[in-house]
C-alpha positions in Angstrom: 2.3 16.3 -17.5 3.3 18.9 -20.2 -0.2 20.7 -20.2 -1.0 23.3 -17.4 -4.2 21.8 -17.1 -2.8 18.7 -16.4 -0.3 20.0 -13.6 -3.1 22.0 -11.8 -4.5 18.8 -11.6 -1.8 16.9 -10.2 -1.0 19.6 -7.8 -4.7 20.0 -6.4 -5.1 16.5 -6.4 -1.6 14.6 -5.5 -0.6 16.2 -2.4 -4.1 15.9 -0.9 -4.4 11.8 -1.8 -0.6 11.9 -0.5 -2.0 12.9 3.0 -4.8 10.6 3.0 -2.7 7.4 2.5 0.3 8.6 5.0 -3.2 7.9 8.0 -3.8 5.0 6.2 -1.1 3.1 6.5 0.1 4.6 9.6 -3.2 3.5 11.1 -2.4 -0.3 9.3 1.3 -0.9 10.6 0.8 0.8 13.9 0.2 -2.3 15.4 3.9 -3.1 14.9 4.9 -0.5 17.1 2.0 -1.2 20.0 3.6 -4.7 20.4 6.7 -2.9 21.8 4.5 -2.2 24.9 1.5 -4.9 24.3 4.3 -7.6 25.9 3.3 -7.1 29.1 0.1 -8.2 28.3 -1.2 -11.5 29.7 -3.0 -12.5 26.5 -0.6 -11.7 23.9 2.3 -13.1 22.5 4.6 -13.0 18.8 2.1 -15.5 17.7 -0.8 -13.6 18.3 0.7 -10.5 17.2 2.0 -12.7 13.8 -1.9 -13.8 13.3 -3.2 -10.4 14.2 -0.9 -8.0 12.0 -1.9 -10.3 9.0 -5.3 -11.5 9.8 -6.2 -7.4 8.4 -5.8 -8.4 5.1 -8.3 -11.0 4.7 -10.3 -8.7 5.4 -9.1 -6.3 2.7 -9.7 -9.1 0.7 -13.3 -10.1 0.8 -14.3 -6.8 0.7 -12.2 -4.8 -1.7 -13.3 -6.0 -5.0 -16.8 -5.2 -4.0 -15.5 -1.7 -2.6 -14.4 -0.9 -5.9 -17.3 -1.4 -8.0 -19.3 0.6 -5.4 -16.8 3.2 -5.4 -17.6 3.6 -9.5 -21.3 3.6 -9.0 -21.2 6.1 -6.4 -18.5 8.4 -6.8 -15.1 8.5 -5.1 -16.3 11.9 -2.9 -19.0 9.5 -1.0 -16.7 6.2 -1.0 -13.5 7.7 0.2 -15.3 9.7 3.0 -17.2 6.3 3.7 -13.7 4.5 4.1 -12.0 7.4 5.7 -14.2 8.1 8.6 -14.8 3.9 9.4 -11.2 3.0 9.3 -10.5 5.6 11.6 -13.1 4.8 14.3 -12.0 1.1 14.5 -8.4 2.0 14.4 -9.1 3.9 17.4 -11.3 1.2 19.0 -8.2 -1.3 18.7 -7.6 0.1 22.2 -10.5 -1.6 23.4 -8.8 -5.0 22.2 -8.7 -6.8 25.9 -8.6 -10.6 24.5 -7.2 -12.9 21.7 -10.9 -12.6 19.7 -11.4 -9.3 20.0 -7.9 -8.1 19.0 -8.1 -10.5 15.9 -11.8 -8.6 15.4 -10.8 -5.6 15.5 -7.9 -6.3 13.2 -10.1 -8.5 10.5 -12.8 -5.1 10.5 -9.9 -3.0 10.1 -9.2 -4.1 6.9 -13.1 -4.6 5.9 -13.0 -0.9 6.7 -10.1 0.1 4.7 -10.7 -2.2 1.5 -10.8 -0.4 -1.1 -9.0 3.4 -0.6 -6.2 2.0 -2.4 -7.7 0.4 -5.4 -9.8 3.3 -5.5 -7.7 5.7 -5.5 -5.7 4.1 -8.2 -8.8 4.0 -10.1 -9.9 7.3 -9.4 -6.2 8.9 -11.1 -7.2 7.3 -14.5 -10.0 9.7 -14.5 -7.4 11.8 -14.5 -3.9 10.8 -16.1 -3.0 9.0 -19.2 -1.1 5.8 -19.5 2.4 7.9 -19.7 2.0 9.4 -16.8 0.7 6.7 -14.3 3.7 5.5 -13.3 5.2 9.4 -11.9 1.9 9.9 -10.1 1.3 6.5 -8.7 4.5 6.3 -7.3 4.2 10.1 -6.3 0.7 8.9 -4.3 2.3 5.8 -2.8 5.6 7.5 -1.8 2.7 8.3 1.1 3.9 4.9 2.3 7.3 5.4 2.8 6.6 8.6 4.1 4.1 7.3 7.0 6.7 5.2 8.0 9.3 7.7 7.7 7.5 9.6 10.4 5.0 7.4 11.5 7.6 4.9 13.0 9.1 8.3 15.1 5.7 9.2 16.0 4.4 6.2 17.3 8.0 5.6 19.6 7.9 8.7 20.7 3.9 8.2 21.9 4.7 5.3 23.6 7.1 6.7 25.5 5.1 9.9 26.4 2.1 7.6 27.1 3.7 6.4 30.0 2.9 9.5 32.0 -0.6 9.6 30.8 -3.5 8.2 32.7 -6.5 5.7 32.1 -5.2 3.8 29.1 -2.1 2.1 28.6 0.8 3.2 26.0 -0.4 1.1 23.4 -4.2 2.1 23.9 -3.0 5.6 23.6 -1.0 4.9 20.4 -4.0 3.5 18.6 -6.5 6.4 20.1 -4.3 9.1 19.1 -3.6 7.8 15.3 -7.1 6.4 14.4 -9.0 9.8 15.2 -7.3 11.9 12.6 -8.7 9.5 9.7 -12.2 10.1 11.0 -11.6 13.7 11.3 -10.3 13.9 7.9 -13.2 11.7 6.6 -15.5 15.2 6.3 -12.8 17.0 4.5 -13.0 14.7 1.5 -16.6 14.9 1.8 -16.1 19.0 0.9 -12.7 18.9 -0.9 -12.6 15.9 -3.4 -14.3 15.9 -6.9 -15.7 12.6 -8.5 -13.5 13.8 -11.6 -13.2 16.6 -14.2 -16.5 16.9 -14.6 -16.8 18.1 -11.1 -14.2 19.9 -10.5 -14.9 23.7 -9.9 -11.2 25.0 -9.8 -10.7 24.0 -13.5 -12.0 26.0 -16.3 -14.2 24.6 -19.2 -11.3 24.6 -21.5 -9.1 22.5 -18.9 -11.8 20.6 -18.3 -12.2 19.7 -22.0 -8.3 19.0 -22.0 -7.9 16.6 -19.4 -11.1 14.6 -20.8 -9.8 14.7 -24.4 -6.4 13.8 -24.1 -8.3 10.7 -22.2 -10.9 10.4 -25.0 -7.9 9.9 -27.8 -6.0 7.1 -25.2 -9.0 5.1 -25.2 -9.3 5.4 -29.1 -5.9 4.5 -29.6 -5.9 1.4 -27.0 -9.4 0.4 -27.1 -12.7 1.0 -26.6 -13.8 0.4 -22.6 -16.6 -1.0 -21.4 -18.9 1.1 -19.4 -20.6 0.1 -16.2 -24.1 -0.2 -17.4 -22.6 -1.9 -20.2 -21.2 -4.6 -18.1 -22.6 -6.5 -15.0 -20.6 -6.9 -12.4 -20.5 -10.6 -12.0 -19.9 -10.6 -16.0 -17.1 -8.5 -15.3 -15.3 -10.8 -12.3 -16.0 -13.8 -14.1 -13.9 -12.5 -17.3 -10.9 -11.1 -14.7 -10.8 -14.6 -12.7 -10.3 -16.4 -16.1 -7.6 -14.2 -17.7 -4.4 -16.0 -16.9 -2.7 -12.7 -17.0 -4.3 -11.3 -14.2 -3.7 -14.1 -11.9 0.0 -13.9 -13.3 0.2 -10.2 -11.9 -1.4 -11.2 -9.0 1.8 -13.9 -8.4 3.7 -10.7 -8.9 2.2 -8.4 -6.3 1.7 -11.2 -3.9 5.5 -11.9 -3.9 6.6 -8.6 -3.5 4.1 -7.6 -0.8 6.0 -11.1 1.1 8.4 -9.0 1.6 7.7 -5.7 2.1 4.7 -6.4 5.1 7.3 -8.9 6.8 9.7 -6.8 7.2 7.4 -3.5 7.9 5.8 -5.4 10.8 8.8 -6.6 12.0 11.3 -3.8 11.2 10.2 -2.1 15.0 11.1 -5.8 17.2 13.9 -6.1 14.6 15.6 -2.8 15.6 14.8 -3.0 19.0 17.0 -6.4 19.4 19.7 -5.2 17.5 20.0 -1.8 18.9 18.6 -2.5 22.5 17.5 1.5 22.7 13.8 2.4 23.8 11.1 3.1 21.9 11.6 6.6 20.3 15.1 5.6 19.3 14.0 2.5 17.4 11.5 4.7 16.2 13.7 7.6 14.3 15.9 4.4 13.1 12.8 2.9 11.5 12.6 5.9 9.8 16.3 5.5 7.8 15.2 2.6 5.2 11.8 4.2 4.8 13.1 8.0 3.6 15.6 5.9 1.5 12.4 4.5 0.2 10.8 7.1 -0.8 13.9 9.3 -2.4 14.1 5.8 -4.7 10.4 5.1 -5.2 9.9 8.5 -7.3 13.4 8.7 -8.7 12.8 4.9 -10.4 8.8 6.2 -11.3 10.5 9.1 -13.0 12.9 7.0 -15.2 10.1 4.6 -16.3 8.1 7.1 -17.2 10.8 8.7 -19.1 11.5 5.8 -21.2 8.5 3.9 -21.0 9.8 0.6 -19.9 8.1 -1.1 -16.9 9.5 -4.6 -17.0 13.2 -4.2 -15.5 12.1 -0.9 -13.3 10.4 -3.6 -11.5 12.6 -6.6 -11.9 16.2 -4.9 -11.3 15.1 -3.2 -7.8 13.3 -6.2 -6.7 16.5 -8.2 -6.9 18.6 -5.8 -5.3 16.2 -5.5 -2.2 16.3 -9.1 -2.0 19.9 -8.9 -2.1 19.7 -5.9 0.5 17.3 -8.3 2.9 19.5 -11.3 2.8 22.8 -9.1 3.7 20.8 -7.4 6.7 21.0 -10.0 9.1 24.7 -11.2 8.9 25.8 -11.7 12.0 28.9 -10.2 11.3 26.8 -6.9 10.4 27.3 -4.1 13.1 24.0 -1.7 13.6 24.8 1.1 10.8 25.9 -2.2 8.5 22.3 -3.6 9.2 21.0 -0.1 8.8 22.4 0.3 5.2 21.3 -3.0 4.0 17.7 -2.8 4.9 17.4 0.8 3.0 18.7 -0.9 0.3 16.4 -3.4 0.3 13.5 -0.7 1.1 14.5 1.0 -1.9 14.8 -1.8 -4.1 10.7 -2.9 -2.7 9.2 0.2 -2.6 10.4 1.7 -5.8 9.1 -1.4 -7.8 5.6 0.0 -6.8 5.2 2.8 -9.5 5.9 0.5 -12.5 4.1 -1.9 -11.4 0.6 -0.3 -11.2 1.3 1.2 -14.3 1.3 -2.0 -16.1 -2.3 -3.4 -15.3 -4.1 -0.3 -17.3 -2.1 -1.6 -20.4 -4.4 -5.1 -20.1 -6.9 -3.9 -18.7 -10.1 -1.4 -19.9 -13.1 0.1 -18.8 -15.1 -1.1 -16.0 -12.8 -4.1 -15.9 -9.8 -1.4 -14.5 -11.8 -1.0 -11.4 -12.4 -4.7 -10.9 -9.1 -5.6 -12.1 -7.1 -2.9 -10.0 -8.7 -4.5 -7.0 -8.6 -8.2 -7.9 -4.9 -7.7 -8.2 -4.0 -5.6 -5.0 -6.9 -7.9 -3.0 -5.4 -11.5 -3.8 -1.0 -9.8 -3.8 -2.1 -8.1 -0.2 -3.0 -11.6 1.4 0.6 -11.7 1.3 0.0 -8.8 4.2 -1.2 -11.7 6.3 1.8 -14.6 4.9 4.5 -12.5 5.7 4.4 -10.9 8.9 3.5 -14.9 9.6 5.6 -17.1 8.3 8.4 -14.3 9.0 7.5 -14.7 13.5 7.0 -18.6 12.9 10.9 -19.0 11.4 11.6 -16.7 13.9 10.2 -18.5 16.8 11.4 -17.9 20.1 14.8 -17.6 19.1 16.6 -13.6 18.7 18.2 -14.5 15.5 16.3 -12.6 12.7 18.4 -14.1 9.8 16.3 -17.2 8.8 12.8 -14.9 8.3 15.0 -12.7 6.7 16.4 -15.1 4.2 12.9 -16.1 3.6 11.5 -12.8 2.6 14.8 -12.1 0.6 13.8 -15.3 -1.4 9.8 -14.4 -2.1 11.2 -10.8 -3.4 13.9 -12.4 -5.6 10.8 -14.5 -7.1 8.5 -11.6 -7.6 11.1 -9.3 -9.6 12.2 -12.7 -11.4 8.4 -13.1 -12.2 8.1 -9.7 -13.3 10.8 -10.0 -15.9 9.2 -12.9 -17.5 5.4 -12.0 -17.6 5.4 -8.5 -18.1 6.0 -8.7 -21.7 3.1 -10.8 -21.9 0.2 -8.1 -21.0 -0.2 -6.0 -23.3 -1.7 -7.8 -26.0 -5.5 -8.3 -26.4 -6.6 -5.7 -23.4 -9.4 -7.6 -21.4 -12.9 -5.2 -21.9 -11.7 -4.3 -25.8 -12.8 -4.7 -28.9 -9.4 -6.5 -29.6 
């Protein structure tokens, strides 16, 4: 980001895309922390929690291909507020969840609601930033994640706990009231605040403007030409992405490291409360350890592959460490701070693997097929959002020994940075939607 114009960018845009993913994903794990209190209800149980914490990302599934393409029809000023202000109405309405059904609805139009922010948004920065710089400003955006659960996890404890004393609703109601109406709120300031792109933009001048669309203009010269929308169909489009091995090979990769990192972010709350047996604001601020650990690594490893330009073993190296880091964290022999250390290290090693990694598919992938692609890849990895948390409760069981669902997330994360190492080498060549 060497040119001013390309840092007044950055700065106008970054932080505010920052914000609006912290409510995202605040508003997706929250249900971690309502299970704390939903025990008491007559209808639910781990299972049903297990079923209901995944059951969002199908889905994000079906609908965030689709979301995508809309979102590059339409603009990302009308999508965004679109996605914003319906998330945050049925995150909110999750507190009128009074059976089985109608919690796993709510859940399932959660994630119809949300598909497509993230995709989109990662689409929306290559209007902006060049190859070189994805992987510093990706990682900056999705350091939002670690962050929301950083503060989210104190947050949502210390509601519970407050929501005691409040009346008409119970803690867990209150919990997803309180969080879901800020994303609807918020949903009207993107309407006013965000541009489609440069074009739009009325804080940069015409001769930043020209910069930020050149230096763009001489990237797609020198790694292909793209293919425009009216160019392209959209079932033209899908049908290319769904027979190029390579994405379905990145897909492997996202999917396995998304195993791990929903398993243990729904779990991390029930996790912390056996082991530490404090209530819910204190399990709270210790969710928040491995998360700010998280972040500080997810930029600092973002910054380094930027600087040199290699993606494959900034994604391979941490995601064998936090496997490492998840296998340790459940020793029995482990005391709390023990346990504590091992699952930042294994947040780290997850979470900083995410800047890398979305940098890679713009190097196969061009034009309208970026949009498709972006989503295709984050759509099929995120069903992983629902095989995790899963398969993590059924290992569990009934039983309060954590170390056998830890074991098995340690071993999908092992596999996705193993993965990585051997296929990322074979993407660039031959970008699908070139001339090459």
């Amino acid at each position: 980001m060497e040119h001013p114009a390309v840092r007044k960018a950055a700065f106008r845009l970054i932080p505010f895309l920052f914000f609006l993913y912290v409510i995202a994903y605040i508003d997706r794990v929250n249900v971690g922390f309502a299970k704390l209190e939903m025990k008491e209800v007559s209808w639910f149980s781990d299972a049903i929690f297990a079923s209901g914490a995944g059951i969002f990302f199908f889905g994000y599934f079906l609908f965030e291909v689709p979301s995508n393409l809309i979102l590059r029809k339409v603009g990302a000023r009308l999508w965004i507020t679109r996605i914003m202000i319906t998330w945050g109405l049925i995150s909110a309405m999750m507190a009128l969840s009074n059976s089985v059904l109608t919690f796993y609805f709510f859940r399932f139009m959660l994630g119809v609601a949300e598909a497509g922010f993230f995709p989109g948004v990662l689409l929306y920065l290559t209007f902006w930033f060049t190859r070189k710089e994805r992987a510093r400003v990706v990682a900056l955006f999705m350091t939002a994640n670690a962050v929301a659960l950083t503060f989210g996890g104190p947050l949502s404890g210390w509601i519970l706990d407050k929501a005691k004393n409040l009346p008409t609703l119970a803690p867990w109601q209150w919990l997803f009231v309180l969080e879901g109406v800020p994303a609807t709120l918020i949903g009207f300031v993107v309407l006013l605040y965000l541009p489609n792109g440069p074009k739009d933009a009325k804080w940069l001048s015409d001769d930043e403007r020209y910069v930020i669309e050149e230096r763009l203009r001489v990237e797609e010269k020198e790694f292909g030409t793209p293919t425009s929308v009216e160019e392209s169909h959209d079932s033209a489009v899908l049908k290319t992405l769904v027979r190029d091995p390579r994405v379905w090979m990145w897909c492997g990769v996202y999917f396995f490291l998304v195993f791990g990192m929903y398993g243990i972010t729904m779990w991390l709350p029930q996790l912390l409360k056996s082991m530490s047996g404090g209530n819910n604001t204190l399990v709270g601020q210790l969710t928040a350890i491995p998360y700010f650990t998280a972040g500080i690594a997810m930029v600092a490893n973002a910054w380094h592959s930027d600087k040199t330009g290699e993606r494959r073993w900034h994604i391979a190296v941490p995601a064998i460490v936090g496997s490492v880091g998840l296998a340790l964290s459940g020793q029995v022999f482990m005391p709390l701070w023990g346990s504590l250390v091992c699952l930042s290290v294994a947040a780290a090693g997850m979470w900083s693997t995410l800047g890398p990694f979305w940098a890679v598919p713009p190097q196969f992938l061009r034009g309208t097929y970026i949009a498709a692609g972006l989503a295709l890849i984050n759509s099929v990895g995120n069903l992983a959002g629902f095989a995790g948390p899963k398969l993590f409760g059924k290992v569990k069981a009934d039983g309060n020994d954590f170390l056998p669902s830890l074991l098995l997330l340690a071993s999908f994360v092992m596999a996705g940075g193993l993965l990585a190492a051997f296929v990322t080498k074979k993407l660039e060549r031959n970008p699908t939607g070139s001339d090459a």
